[in-house]
C-alpha positions as MATLAB code, in Angstrom:
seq = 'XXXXXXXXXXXXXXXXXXXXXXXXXXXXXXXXXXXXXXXXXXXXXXXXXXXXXXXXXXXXXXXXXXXXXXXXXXXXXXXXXXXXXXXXXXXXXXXXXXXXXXXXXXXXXXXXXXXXXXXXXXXXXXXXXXXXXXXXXXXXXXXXXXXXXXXXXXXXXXXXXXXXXXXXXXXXXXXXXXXXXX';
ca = [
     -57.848  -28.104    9.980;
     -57.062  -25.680   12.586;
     -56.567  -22.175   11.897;
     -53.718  -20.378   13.674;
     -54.847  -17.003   15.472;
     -55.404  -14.180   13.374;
     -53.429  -11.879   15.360;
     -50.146  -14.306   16.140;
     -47.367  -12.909   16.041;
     -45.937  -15.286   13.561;
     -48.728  -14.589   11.401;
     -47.978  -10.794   11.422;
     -43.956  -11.355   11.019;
     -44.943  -13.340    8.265;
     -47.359  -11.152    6.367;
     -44.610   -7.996    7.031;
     -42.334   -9.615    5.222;
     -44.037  -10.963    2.329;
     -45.362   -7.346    2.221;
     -42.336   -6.060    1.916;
     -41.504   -8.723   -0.519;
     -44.394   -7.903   -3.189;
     -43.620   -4.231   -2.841;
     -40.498   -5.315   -4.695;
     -42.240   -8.061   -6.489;
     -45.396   -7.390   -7.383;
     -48.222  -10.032   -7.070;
     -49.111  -10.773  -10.439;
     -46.872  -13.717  -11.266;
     -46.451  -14.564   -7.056;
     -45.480  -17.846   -6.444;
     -45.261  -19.459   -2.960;
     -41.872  -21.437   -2.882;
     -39.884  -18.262   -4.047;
     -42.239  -15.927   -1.531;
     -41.474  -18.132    1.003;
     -37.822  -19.033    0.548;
     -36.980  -14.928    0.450;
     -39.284  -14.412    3.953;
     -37.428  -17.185    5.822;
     -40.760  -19.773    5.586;
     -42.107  -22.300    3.647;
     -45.278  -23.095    1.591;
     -46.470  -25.419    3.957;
     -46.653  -22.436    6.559;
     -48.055  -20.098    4.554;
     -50.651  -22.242    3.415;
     -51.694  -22.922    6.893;
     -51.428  -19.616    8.651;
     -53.168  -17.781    5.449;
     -55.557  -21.240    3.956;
     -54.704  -20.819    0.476;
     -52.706  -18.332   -1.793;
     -55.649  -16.503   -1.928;
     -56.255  -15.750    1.381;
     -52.135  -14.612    1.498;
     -53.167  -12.417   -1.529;
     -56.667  -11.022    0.320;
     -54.218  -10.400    3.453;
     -51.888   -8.293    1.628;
     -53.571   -6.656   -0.154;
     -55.611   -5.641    3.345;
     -51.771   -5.078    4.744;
     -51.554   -2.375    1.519;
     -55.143   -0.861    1.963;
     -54.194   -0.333    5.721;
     -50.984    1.868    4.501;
     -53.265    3.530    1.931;
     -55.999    4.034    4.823;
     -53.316    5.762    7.463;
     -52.653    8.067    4.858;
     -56.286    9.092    4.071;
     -56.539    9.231    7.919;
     -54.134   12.255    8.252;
     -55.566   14.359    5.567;
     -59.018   14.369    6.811;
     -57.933   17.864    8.570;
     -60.035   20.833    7.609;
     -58.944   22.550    4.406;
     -60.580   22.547    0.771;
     -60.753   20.239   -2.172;
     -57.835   21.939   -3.724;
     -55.936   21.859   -1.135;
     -56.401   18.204   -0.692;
     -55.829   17.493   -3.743;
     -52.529   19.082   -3.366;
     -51.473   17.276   -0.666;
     -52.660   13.720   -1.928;
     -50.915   14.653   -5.386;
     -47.979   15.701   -3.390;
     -47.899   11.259   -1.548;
     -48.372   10.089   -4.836;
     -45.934   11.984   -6.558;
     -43.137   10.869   -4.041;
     -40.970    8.501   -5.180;
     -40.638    6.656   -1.488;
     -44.594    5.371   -2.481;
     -44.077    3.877   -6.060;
     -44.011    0.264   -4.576;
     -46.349    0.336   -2.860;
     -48.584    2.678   -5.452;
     -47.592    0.022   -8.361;
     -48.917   -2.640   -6.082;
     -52.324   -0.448   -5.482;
     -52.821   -0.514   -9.013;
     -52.186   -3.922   -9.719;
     -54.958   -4.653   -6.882;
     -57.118   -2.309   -8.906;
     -56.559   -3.589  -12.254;
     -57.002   -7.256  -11.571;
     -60.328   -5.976   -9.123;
     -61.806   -4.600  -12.818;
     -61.513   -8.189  -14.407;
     -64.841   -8.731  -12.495;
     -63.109  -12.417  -10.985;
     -64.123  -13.997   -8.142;
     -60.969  -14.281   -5.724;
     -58.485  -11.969   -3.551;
     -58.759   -8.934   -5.708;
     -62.884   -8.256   -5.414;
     -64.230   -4.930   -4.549;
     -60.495   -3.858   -4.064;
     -60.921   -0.842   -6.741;
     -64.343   -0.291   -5.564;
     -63.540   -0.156   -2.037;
     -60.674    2.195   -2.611;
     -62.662    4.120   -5.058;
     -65.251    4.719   -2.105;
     -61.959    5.264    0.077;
     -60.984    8.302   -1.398;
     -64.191    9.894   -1.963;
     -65.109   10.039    1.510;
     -61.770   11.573    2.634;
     -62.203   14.074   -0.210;
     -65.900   14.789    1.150;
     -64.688   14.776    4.422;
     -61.832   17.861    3.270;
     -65.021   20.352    1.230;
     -68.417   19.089    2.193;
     -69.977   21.454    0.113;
     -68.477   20.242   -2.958;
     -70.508   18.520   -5.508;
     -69.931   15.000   -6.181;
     -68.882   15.552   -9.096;
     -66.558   18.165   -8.426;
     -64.629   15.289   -6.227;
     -65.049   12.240   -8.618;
     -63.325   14.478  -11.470;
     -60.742   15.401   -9.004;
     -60.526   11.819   -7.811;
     -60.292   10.380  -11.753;
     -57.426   13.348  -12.224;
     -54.828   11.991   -9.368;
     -55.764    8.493  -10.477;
     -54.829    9.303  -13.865;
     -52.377   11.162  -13.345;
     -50.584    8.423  -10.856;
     -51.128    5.413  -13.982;
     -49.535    8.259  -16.236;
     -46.280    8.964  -13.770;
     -45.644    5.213  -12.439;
     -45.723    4.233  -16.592;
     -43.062    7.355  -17.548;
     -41.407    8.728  -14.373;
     -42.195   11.925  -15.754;
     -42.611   13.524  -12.276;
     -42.616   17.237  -13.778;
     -44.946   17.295  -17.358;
     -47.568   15.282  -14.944;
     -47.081   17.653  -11.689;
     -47.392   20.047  -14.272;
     -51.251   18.788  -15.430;
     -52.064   17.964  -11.663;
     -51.863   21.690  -10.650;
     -53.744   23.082  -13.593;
     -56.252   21.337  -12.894;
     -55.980   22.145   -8.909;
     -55.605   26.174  -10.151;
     -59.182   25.529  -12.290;
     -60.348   23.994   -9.181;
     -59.153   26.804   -6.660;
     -61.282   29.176   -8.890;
];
């Protein structure tokens, strides 16, 4: 079987859309004929531009590591951990990132179950993600010092996207960024 260029821009229309798609969707319970029916495709097309549903999933969940990866980008300016962790609590708090934060976690969660497929190494590789932008931001801080603060925001994200409660979790993120400053 031939396989369509990786960078075609049918390929890249196509993956947009059914990014945008399992924003709203999720990925958990994705089926093709519904994905491809709201994107303006068809199985068939999907299957052969991505291979398999897999390979759709790997792609998009690349297409939501790259937003995740723009972000990290433009906080690696100089400034401390605090401060970092300020301004990362300050993306994840915003409601304009809860799709696309829901569908991180998903990734993550189903990269845990240890299952060969689409979601492997996603939480690691994320994991390793944010600890090098948080190393970048205070390399003098211990590793430690930036795991906790890592394992906070994480926390603290699972605990907002499953209540909403934007203000009692704010509220834990910077007391523990006030500790930190000291």
């Amino acid at each position: 079987m031939t396989t369509p260029d990786e960078d075609s821009p049918r390929k890249r229309e196509l993956l947009e859309a059914a990014y945008q798609y399992v924003l709203g969707n999720g990925l958990a319970d994705m089926s093709l004929r519904p994905l491809a029916k709201a994107i303006g495709s068809s199985p068939r097309v999907l299957l052969f531009l991505f291979g398999s549903k897999e390979g759709l999933i790997r792609a998009l969940l690349a297409r939501a590591r790259e937003d995740e990866l723009a972000y990290l980008e433009a906080l690696r300016e100089s400034g401390d951990l605090a401060q970092a962790g300020h301004e990362i609590w300050s993306w994840l708090a915003a409601p304009s990132h809860r799709a696309l934060l829901a569908l991180w976690v998903e990734g993550y969660a189903r990269s845990l179950l240890g299952e060969p497929g689409p979601w492997t190494d996603f939480g690691r590789d994320t994991v390793r993600d944010w600890l090098e932008l948080l190393a970048a931001r205070q390399p003098g801080a211990q590793e430690a010092e930036r795991t906790l603060l890592l394992a906070v925001l994480r926390g603290a994200l699972l605990d907002l996207l499953a209540t909403g409660d934007t203000h009692r979790v704010t509220a834990a993120v910077e007391r523990h960024l006030r500790d930190l400053e000291r």
